[in-house]
C-alpha positions as CSV (number, residue, x, y, z in Angstrom):
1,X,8.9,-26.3,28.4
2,X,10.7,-23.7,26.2
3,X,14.0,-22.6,26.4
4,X,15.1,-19.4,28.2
5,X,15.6,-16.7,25.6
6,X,19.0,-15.3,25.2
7,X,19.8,-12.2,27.4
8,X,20.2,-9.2,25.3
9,X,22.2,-6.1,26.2
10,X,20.4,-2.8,26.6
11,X,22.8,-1.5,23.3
12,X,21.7,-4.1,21.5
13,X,18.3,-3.6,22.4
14,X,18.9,0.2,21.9
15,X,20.4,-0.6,18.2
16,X,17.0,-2.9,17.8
17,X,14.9,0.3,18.6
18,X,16.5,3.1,16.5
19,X,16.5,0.2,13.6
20,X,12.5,-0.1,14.2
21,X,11.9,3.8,14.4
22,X,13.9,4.3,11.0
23,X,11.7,1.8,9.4
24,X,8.3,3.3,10.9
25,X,9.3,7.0,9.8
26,X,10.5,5.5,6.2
27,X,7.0,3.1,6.0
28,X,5.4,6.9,6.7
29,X,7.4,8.8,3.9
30,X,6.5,5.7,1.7
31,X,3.1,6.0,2.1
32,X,2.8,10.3,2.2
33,X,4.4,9.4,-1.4
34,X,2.1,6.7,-2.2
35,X,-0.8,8.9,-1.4
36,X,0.1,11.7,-3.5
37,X,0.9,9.6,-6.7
38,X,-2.3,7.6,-5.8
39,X,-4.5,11.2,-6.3
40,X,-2.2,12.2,-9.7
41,X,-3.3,8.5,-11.1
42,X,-7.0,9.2,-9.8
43,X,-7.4,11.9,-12.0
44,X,-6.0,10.1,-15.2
45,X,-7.1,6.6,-14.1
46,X,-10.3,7.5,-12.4
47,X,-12.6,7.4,-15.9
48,X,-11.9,3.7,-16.7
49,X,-8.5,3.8,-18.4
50,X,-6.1,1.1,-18.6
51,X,-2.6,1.8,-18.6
52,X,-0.2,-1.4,-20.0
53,X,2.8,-2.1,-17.9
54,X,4.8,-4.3,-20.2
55,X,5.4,-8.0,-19.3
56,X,1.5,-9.1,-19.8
57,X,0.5,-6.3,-16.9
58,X,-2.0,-3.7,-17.1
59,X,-3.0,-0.6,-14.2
60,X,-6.1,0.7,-13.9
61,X,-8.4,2.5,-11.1
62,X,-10.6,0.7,-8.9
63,X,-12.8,2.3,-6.8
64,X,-13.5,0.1,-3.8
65,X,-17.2,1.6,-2.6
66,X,-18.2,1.6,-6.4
67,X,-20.8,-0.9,-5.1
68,X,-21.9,1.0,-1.9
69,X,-22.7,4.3,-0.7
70,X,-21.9,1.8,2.8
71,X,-18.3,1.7,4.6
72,X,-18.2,-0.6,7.9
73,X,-14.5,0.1,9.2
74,X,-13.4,2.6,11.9
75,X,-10.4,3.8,10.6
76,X,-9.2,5.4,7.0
77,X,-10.2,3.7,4.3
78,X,-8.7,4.9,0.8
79,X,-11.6,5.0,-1.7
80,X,-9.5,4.3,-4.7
81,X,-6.7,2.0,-5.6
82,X,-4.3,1.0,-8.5
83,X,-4.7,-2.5,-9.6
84,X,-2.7,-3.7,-11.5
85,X,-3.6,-7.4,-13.1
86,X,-2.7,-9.8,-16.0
87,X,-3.4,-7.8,-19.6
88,X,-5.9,-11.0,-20.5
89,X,-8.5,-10.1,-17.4
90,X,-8.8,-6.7,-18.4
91,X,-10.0,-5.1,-21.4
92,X,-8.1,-2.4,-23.1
């Protein structure tokens, strides 16, 4: 059998909410950011290019439905990505 959880107070429980709801609105501003950079890269990236991070890292582009004209999901799906891998797998 497991052990009875610990009783928690409805302020600590209140604390525990406002802590989530400040993560979830800054995981949203992260990602409106993360979507705008993404579409400044696409049009610089988009062609192929390769961009060398330092440290044996390189960015590039990838396009995720470059093999398929097919998309089986039900929500939004971002057609293009930066990857960023070791400088040795791609070729500058």
């Amino acid at each position: 059998m497991s052990k009875p959880k610990e009783k928690v107070s409805d302020d600590q429980l209140k604390k525990m909410v406002l802590r989530q709801q400040r993560a979830i609105a800054a995981g949203k501003r992260g990602y409106k950011l993360s979507d705008e950079l993404t579409e400044q890269l696409c049009e610089h990236l988009k062609d192929g290019r390769s961009v060398p991070l330092g440290n044996g890292r390189v960015a590039r582009m990838k396009d995720r439905f470059a093999d398929t004209n097919k998309v089986g999901y039900g929500g939004a799906v971002r057609r293009f990505e930066v990857e960023v891998t070791e400088a040795e797998d791609v070729k500058l």
